[in-house]
C-alpha positions, 0 to 999 in steps of 0.5 A, spaced: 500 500 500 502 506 497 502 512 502 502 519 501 508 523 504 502 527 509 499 520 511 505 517 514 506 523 519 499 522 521 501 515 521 508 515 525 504 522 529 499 516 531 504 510 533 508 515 537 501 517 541 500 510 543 507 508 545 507 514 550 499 511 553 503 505 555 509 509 558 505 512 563 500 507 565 505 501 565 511 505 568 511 506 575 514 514 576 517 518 582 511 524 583 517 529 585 522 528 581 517 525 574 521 520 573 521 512 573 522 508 579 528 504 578 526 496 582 532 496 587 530 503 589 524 499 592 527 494 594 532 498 599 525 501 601 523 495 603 529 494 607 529 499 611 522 498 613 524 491 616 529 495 619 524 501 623 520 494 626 525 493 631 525 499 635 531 496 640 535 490 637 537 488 645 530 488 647 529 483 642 533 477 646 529 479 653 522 475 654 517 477 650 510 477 652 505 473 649 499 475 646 493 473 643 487 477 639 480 477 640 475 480 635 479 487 634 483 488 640 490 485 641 490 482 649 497 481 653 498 474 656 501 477 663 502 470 666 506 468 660 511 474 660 512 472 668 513 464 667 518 467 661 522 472 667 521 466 672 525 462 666 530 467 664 533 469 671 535 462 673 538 461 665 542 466 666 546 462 673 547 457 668 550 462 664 554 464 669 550 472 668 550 473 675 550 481 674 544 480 669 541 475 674 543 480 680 539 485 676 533 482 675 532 481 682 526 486 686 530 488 692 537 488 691 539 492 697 537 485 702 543 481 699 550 485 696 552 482 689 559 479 692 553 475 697 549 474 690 555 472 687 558 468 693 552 463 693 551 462 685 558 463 682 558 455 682 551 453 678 552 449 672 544 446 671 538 449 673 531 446 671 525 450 672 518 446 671 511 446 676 509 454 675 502 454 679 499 461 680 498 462 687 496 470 687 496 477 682 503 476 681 506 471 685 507 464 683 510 457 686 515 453 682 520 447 683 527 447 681 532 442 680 539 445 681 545 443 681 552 445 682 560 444 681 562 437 684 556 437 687 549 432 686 543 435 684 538 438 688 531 440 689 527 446 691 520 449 692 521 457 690 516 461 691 516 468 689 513 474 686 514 478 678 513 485 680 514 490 674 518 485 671 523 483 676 523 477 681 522 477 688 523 471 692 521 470 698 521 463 700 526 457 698 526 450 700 530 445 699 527 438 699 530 434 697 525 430 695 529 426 689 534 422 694 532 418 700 537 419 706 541 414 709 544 414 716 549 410 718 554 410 724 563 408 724 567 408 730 575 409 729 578 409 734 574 409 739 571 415 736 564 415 733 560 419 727 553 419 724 554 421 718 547 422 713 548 419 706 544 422 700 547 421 693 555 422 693 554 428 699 556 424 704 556 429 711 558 428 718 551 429 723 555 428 730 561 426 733 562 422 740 569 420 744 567 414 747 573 412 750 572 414 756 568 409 760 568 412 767 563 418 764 562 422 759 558 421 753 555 414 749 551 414 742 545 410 743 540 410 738 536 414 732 531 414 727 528 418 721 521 422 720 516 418 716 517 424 710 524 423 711 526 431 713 528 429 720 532 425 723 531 425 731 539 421 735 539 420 742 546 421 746 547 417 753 550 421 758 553 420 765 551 423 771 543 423 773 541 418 768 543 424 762 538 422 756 538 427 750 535 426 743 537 431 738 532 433 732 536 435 725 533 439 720 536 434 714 533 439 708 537 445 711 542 442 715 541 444 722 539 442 729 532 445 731 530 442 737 534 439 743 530 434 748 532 432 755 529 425 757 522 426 754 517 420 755 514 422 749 515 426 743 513 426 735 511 430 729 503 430 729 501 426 722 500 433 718 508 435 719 505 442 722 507 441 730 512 438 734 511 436 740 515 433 747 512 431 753 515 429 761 512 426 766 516 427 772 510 424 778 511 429 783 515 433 780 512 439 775 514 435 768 513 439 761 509 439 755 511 444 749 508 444 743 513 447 736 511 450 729 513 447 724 518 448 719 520 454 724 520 450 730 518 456 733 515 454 741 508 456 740 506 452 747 509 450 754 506 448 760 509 444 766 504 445 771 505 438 776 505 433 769 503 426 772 503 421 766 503 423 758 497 420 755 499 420 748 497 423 742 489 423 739 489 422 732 481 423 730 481 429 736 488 431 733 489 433 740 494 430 746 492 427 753 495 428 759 494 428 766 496 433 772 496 432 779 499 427 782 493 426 788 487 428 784 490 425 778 486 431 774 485 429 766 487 435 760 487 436 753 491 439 748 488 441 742 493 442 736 488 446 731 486 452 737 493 452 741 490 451 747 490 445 753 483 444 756 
């Protein structure tokens, strides 16, 4: 087809019109500056904008709180975040960040960092399992936690997250996951009662028996049914000397020394301990303790005859005062209080 010299410019004038059509719609344009935008400009865009999410990059090791969504409104799950500090402070003993893990405890002013630093700086394994919520902020959990050279051990912790640090206001080690074992050795005339628990193997007493004359002779003991106290008697010369040692096995210490009771026992629910003397004319004892405190909540000697013993219905111990009237008492362990 043969095309006057006008009819090609009007043609050429038409293809170019369309072309420049494509451009505009097709070709994304910078609105500033009136030009393209080239690919990678957006994709280093897009950078950035994953950049700015992260506002702090150290808060972003801390624990992070859980959320969930209902219908439009995002809601914090506030006993997550807690159980996750609970976590994070006993990870980082392990660790060996005891300056971070000091810092993450409520009150510092009670214990110096070289106290801090003192107990923990020979933790290698920590384990934390059983988080119960007891209160607003306040949980109870078990630790199992073991140190250099040491066997592992178990501890019931309670504690509250306050402001997203830890306040810990009762630890106790209960050992739970060894079964004591006592026994005695004699070397030299010299006798030991050691307590065995794993490989910790510790000396509880030492007696010098070598003197027949007088002095001091190991004669027995026996263990608490629940396996947290060890209750030994020592035989004395002079006025027939008989004292009965009770030592708390978890904490490691003596809580009650006991001279010639007829009777004495924790009550079934390990919440007392109690000793009675009955001295026939003479003025015996009965004394009551809180248990674990041992703190004496109770003592009466007013002319004990006989201990009757302990009533587990009643809970309740029977006695009687008064070696002429023979006089009938009762004490009631829930009310602390002798009738």
């Amino acid at each position: 087809m043969n095309l006057t010299k006008i009819e090609k410019i009007f043609l050429a004038v038409f293809v170019l019109g369309v072309a420049a059509f494509l451009v505009v719609e097709f070709v994304p344009f910078d609105n500033n500056n009136k030009r393209p935008v080239e690919e990678s400009a957006k994709v280093e865009e897009q950078k950035v904008a994953n950049v700015d999410e992260i506002v702090n990059p150290e808060e972003a090791t801390e624990p992070a709180e859980e959320k969930t969504v209902e219908g439009d409104k995002t809601v914090v799950d506030a006993n997550a975040a807690d159980e996750a500090i609970i976590k994070s402070y006993y990870d980082k003993l392990v660790s060996q960040d005891l300056e971070g893990a000091y810092k993450m405890k409520y009150d510092t002013k009670k214990v110096t960092f070289a106290q801090f630093k003192a107990w923990y700086s020979n933790v290698i394994f920590a384990d934390v399992t059983d988080i119960v919520k007891k209160g607003d902020g306040s949980y109870q959990f078990t630790v199992y936690l073991r140190e250099k050279n040491k066997v592992e051990e178990k501890y019931l912790v309670s504690a509250n997250v306050k402001n997203g640090l830890l306040d810990t206001f009762s630890t106790e080690k209960t050992w739970d996951n060894y079964t004591p074992e006592f026994y005695t050795e004699v070397v030299g005339g010299v006798r030991k009662l050691h307590i065995k628990k794993g490989t910790d193997d510790k000396i509880l007493m030492t007696i010098d028996e070598n003197n027949k004359n007088g002095g001091y002779v190991f004669d027995s003991y026996k263990i608490s049914d629940n396996n947290k106290y060890l209750m030994y008697t020592i035989f004395g010369d002079g006025w027939g000397y008989r004292a009965v040692h009770i030592y708390d096995i978890d904490n490691s210490r003596e809580v009650v020394l006991l001279y010639a009771p007829q009777d004495y026992a924790f009550t079934p629910d390990y919440k007392y301990f109690y000793e009675c003397t009955g001295m026939g004319e003479s003025s015996g004892e009965f004394n009551v303790y809180a248990v674990p405190s041992f703190n004496k909540i109770y003592s009466g000697g007013d002319q004990i005859v006989e201990c009757k013993g302990y009533n587990k219905d009643m809970n309740a111990y029977s006695l009687v005062l008064d070696w002429n009237k023979q006089i009938p008492r009762t004490y009631y362990f829930k009310d602390n209080l002798m009738k």
